[in-house]
N, C-alpha and C positions, 0 to 999 in steps of 0.2 A: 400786685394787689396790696392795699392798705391794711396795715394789721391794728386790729383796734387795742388799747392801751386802755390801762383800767382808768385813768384820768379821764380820757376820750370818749368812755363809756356810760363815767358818769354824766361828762357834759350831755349826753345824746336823751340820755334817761332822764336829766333837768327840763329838757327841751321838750320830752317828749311829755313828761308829768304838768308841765304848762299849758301843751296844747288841752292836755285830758281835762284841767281846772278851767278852763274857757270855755269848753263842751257840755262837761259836766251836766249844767243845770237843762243843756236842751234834752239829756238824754234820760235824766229823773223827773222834769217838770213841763217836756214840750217848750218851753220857754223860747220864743223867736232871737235870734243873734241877730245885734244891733252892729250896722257894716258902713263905715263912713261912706258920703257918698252915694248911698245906696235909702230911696226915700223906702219910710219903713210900710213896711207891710203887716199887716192882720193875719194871723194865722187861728184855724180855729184846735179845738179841743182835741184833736189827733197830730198835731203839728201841719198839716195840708196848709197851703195859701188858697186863696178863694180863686174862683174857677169861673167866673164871669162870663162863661161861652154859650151860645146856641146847641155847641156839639161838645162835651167835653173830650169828644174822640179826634178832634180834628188835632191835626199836624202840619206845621209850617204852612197854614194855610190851604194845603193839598187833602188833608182826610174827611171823608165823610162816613156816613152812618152804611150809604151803599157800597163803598169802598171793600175790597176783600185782603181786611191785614192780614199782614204776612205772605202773602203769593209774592211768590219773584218774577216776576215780566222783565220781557224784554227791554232793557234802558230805563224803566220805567214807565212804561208804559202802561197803559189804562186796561184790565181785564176786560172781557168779553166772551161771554157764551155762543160762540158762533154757531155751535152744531145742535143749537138747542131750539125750540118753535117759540121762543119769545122776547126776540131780537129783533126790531125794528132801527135799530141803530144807525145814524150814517158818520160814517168813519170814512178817510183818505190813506190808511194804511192801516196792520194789521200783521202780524207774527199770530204764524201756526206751526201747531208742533203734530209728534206721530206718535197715537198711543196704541198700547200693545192691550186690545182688549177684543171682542170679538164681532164688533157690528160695528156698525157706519148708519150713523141717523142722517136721515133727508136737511139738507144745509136749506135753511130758511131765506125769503126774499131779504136779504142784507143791500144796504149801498154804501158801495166800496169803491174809493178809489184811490191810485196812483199802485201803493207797494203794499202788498199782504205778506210779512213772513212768515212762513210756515215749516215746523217743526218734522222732522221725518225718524223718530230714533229706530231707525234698519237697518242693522250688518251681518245678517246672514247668508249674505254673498258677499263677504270679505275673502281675500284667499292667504292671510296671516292673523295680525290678529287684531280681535272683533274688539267691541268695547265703546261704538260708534254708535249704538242706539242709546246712549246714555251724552251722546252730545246737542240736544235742544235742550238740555238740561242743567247743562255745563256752561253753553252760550251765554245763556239768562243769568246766571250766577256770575259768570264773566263779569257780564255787564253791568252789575248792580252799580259802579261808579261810574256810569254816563247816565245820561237823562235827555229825553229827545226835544226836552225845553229849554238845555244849553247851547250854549253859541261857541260855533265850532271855528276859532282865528283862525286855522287854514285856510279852512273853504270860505269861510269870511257868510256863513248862513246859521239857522237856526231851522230845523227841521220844523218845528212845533209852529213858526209860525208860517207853511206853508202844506204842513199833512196834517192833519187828525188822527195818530197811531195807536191803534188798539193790540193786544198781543192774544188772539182765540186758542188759545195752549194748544192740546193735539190733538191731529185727527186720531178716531181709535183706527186700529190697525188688530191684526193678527202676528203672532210671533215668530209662528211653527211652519208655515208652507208663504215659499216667496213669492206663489206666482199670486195666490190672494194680498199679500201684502202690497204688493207694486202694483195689481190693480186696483186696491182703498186708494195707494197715494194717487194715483192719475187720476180719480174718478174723484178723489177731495179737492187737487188742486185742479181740475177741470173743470166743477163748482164752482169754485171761488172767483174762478178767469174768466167765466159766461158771463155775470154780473157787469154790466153798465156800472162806470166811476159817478161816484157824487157829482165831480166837478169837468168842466170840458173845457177846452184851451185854443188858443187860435191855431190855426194851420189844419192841416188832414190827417184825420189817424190813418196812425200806420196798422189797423185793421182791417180783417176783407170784410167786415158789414159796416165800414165807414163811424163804426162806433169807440169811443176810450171805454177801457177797460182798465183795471187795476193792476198793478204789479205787484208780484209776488216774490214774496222772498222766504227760501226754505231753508230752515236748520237741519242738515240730517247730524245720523244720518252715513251710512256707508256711499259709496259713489254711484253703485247703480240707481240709487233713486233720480239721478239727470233723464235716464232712458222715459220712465213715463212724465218728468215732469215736462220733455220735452214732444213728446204726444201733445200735450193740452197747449202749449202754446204752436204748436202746430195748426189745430185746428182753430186758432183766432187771428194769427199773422202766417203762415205757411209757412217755409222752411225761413230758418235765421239762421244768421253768424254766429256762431259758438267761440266766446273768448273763452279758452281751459287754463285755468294758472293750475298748474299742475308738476308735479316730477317723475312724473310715467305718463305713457302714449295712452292708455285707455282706448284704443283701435283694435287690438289683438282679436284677430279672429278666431272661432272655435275650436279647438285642436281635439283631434282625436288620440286621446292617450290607450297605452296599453293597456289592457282591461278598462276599460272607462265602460260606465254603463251606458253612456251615450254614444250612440254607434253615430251620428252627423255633429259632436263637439261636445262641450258642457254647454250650459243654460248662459244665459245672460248675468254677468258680473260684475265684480267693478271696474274689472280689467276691460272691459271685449264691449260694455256698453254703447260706445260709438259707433264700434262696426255694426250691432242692429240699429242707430239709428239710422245713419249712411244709407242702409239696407232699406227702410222705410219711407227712406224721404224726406229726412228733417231735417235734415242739414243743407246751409245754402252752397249751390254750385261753384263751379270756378276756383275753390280753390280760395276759401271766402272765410275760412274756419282756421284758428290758430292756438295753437300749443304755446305755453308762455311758462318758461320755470325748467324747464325736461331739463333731467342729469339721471335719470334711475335706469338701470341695464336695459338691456331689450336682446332678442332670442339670437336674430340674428341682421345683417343689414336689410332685409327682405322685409322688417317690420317697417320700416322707414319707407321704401318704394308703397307696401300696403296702406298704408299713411295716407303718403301724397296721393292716391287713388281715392281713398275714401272724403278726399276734400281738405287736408288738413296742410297748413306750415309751420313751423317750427320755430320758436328761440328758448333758444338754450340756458340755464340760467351763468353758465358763464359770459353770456353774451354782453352784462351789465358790468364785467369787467375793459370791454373795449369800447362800447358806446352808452354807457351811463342810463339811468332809467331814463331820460328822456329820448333816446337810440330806440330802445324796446318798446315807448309807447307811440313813436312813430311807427314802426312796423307793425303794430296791434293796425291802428287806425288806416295804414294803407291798407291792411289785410281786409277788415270789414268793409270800407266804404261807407257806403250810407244805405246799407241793410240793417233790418232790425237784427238788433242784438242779443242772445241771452249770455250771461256772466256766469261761469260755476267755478268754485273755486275749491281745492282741493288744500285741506293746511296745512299739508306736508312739502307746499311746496314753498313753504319760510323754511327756513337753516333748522333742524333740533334743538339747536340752541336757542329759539326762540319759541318753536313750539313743538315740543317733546311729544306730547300728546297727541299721537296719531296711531295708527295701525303699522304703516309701513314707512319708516321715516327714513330720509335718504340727506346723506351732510352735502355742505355744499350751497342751499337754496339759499333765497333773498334773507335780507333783516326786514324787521317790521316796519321800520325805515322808508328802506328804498321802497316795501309794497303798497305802504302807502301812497309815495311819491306818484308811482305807477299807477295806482287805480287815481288820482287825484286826475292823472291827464289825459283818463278818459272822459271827462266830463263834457257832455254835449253830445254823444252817440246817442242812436235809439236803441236804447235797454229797453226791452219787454221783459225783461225777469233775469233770476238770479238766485241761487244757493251757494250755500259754503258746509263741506260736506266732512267727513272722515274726523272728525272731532272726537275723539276718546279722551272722555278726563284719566280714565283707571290707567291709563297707557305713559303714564308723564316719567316713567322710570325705564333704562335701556331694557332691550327685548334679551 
């Protein structure tokens, strides 16, 4: 460190007593500062420059008077009152979130299409720790530095000029009993997905009423919200390929513990979700469903045989040490085929070191890097939908 010297000090206090003499007259007379270079401007009686606009609220071109300053949407994204009776809006995407409040209003004739995100904040079937109903919250705040109207050199596209994304904040939800909570989310994002897209595209949807439909994308959100959101796209394509980036199995079946008050298991979790989808039919056969990321323990080998039974294959996240993400998004891609797809992504299964902020964080997982890399090569599947789940901002410091 520089140690200042009474000389040193005086020069700083010269320098600084000059700036104050230059200023001076703006700060006792409003008086405009004249700036080479700079063609001069008219200021009026309060020191303002004149405001020459239609809107004087507008911003970089983007504000308007209907605008809702200050809301944080997703990327930026355009608000929208989706669950409200006076939305006639057509939109090509859309972020929805989950709010903890006590009713669920009737979702209005909206047209929507390609991808809805929607917000789910639910961790009351976490079995560590919670903190994961506060991540559609956390997402959006994320995201304040991207914008769905920049242009993204990887992917070498520009979302905005191919969707019209709006962000409908959250379904309300309830806080205190799961089984109503999981049925507002199935029964919000089963709304959303009935909706005919704005727009319709060559080829044949991958729909059983030969219709496009919207894609949705949910923020939760603890893990169990996958089980009903994969209800609702059941009932618009039938069972699909479930890509899980993940670092736990999520198959575990019900276990009857010692005094447990469940005499046939516990309820549906974030753990065991798969096994009632399996159970229901929503997953596609064959053996058609893959695990992407797994390194977090498991009971015994007997979870792995129960696995492969409920449809599922595995890579491991050390697997990117012997065949590189492109090893791994081959095996994605043989896995599915050319069934419809949904995507859930779990964030624990990036390293801690990259994102701390989860419930049950296990070292070891991908960088942001390589998951990129990975989800970049999937491009060209039939995705029908998609979340990314277990997001706790409170959780960003060791358990």
């Amino acid at each position: 460190m520089r140690t200042l010297t009474p000389h040193r000090t005086r020069q700083r206090l010269v320098s600084i007593l000059a700036i104050f003499n230059v200023l001076s007259p703006v700060f006792t007379q409003q008086t405009p500062i004249r700036v080479a270079g700079i063609n001069d401007i008219s200021y009026d009686a309060k020191g303002y420059p004149p405001l020459p606009l239609t809107n004087p609220w507008a911003s970089y071109g983007r504000g308007s008077l209907s605008s809702w300053n200050g809301l944080i949407t997703f990327a930026h994204t355009e608000p929208l009152k989706c669950f409200d009776p006076d939305q006639d809006t057509k939109y090509d995407a859309a972020i929805l979130g989950m709010r903890d409040i006590n009713s669920l209003k009737p979702l209005t004739d909206l047209w929507i299409s390609i991808i809805i995100p929607l917000g789910a904040p639910f961790d009351t079937a976490t079995s560590y720790r919670p903190g994961a109903r506060f991540g559609p919250n956390g997402i959006r705040q994320g995201s304040r530095t991207s914008r769905v109207v920049d242009f993204d050199p990887a992917m070498k596209i520009k979302i905005a000029d191919h969707l019209d994304v709006v962000d409908c904040g959250d379904v309300p939800m309830v806080k205190i009993d799961n089984s109503v909570a999981l049925k507002q989310i199935e029964d919000a994002h089963a709304k959303l997905l009935s909706h005919t897209s704005a727009r319709t595209y060559e080829g044949k949807s991958l729909a059983k009423d030969g219709k496009f439909h919207p894609r949705i994308l949910t923020l939760g959100g603890d893990h169990t919200i996958t089980f009903p959101l994969l209800r609702g796209i059941a009932q618009v394509y039938g069972p699909v390929s479930v890509i899980h980036f993940d670092s736990h199995l999520d198959t575990w079946k019900p276990r009857q513990w010692e005094g447990s008050p469940w005499p046939e298991g516990e309820p549906v979790n974030h753990g065991s979700y798969f096994y009632y989808a399996h159970k229901e039919g929503l997953l596609a056969s064959n053996n058609t469903n893959i695990h992407v990321g797994l390194r977090g323990p498991i009971y015994d080998w007997g979870d792995y045989e129960d696995d492969y039974k409920f449809g599922f294959v595995i890579s491991h996240a050390e697997d990117i040490e012997e065949v590189g993400w492109k090893g791994i998004v081959k095996k994605i891609r043989d896995t599915v085929g050319d069934n419809p797809v949904y995507i859930t992504v779990d964030i624990d299964v990036l390293d801690p070191g990259s994102a701390p902020a989860t419930g049950t964080p296990e070292i070891g997982g991908f960088t942001t890097r390589e998951f990129k890399k990975i989800l970049q090569g999937l491009a060209g599947l039939k995705i029908v939908g998609a979340d990314i789940v277990e997001v706790a901002p409170g959780s960003s410091k060791p358990p």
